[in-house]
N, C-alpha and C positions, 0 to 999 in steps of 0.2 A: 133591664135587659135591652138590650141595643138592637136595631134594627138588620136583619140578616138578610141578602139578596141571592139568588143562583146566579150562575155562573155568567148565563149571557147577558142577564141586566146588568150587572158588575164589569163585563167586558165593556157593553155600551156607555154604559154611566159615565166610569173612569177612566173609559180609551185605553185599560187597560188589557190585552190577547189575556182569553181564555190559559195559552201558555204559560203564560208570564203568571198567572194564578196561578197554577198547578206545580209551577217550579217552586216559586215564591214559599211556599205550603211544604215541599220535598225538603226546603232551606231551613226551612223552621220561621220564615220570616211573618209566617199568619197564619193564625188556624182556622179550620173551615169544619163545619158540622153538617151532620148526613138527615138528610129526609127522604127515607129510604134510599132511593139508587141516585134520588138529588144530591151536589154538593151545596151548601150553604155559607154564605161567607160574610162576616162580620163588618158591618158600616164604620163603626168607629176605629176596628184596624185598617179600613180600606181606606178612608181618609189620610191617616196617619201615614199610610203610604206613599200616595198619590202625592201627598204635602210634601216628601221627603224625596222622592221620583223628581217633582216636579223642577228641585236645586239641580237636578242631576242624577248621575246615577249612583243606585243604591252604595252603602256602605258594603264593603267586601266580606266582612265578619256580619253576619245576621243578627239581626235582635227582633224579637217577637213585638210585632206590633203592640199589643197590651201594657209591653213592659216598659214602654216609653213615655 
């Protein structure tokens, strides 16, 4: 099981806006797990993001971090 962070560590970490999660997530492009009223979100899809952020910007058609 891969390491899971909330929201604002995830924002700070990967400089990626708390928004830009939550879309991201609405897209299909990451899935994020609840602890309770926490959202939790997945290091190794977060990575995979950030990796793929970092060429540029995202692919127009989503693909689930996981799946890549």
């Amino acid at each position: 099981m891969s390491t899971r962070i909330s929201t604002a560590d995830a924002a700070l970490l990967y400089r990626i806006p708390a928004r830009t999660l939550r879309n991201w997530h609405a897209e299909g492009r990451i899935t994020v797990h609840r602890d309770g009223r926490n959202l939790l979100w997945d290091c190794d899809e977060l990575d995979q993001l950030a990796e793929q952020r970092g060429r540029g910007r995202l692919p127009r058609t989503p693909v689930m971090a996981h799946a890549l």
